[in-house]
N, C-alpha and C positions, 0 to 999 in steps of 0.2 A: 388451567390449560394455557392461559394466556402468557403466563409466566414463565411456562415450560419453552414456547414457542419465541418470545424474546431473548431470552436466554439461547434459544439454538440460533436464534440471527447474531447474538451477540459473539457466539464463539465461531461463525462461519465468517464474519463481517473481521474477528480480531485474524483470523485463519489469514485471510485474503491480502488485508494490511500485512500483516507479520511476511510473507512472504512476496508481496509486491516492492517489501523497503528493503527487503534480503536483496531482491535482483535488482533493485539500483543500488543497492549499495554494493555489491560485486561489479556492476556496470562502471561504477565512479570509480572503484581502485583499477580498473582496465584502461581508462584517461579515455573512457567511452563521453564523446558529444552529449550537451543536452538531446538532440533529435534523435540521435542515434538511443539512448536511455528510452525518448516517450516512442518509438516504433517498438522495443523489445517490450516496455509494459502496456504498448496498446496490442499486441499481439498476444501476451499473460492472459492479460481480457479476455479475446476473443474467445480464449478456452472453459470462461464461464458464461455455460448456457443462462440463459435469463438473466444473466447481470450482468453481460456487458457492456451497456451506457453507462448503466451505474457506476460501472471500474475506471473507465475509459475516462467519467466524469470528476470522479475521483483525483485521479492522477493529474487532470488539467489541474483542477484545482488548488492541488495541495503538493505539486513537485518540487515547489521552491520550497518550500516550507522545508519539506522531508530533507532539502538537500542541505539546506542551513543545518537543522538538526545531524545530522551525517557527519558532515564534514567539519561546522564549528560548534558542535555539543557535545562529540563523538555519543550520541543517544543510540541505542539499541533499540532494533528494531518494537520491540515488544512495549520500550518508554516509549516512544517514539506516538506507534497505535493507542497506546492509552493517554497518552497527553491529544490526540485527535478523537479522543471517546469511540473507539472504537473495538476497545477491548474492555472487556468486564471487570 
């Protein structure tokens, strides 16, 4: 059971990544601000109930990163979440 239930974090967790790197990286081709970027994915957040620090902490953490990977890897979102171990 334990396995079953990592595995469902795994694919909510890669869910969350995959589509938090979509909206900055639609935010980047817009010649959207960094601030302007962390208000649209701290507001993403907000819309997950019980994980919102978790996102909101996320995103401090790892937006340069994501934006390196972006813009000089051209990485997809989905390399992107799995080289962060966030996809299975």
């Amino acid at each position: 059971m334990i396995s079953v239930q990592a595995q469902e974090k795994n694919v909510i967790t890669c869910t969350i990544c995959t589509d938090l790197v979509t909206i900055l990286d639609e935010n980047l081709t817009n010649n959207a601000t960094i601030g302007q970027i962390e208000s649209v994915l701290d507001a993403a957040c907000d819309i997950l109930v019980g994980m919102e620090q978790d996102c909101k902490d996320f995103v401090a953490a790892n937006l340069e990163v994501v934006i390196d990977l972006l813009v000089n890897e051209y990485a997809s979102p989905d390399v992107i979440c799995g080289s962060l171990m966030l996809c299975p």
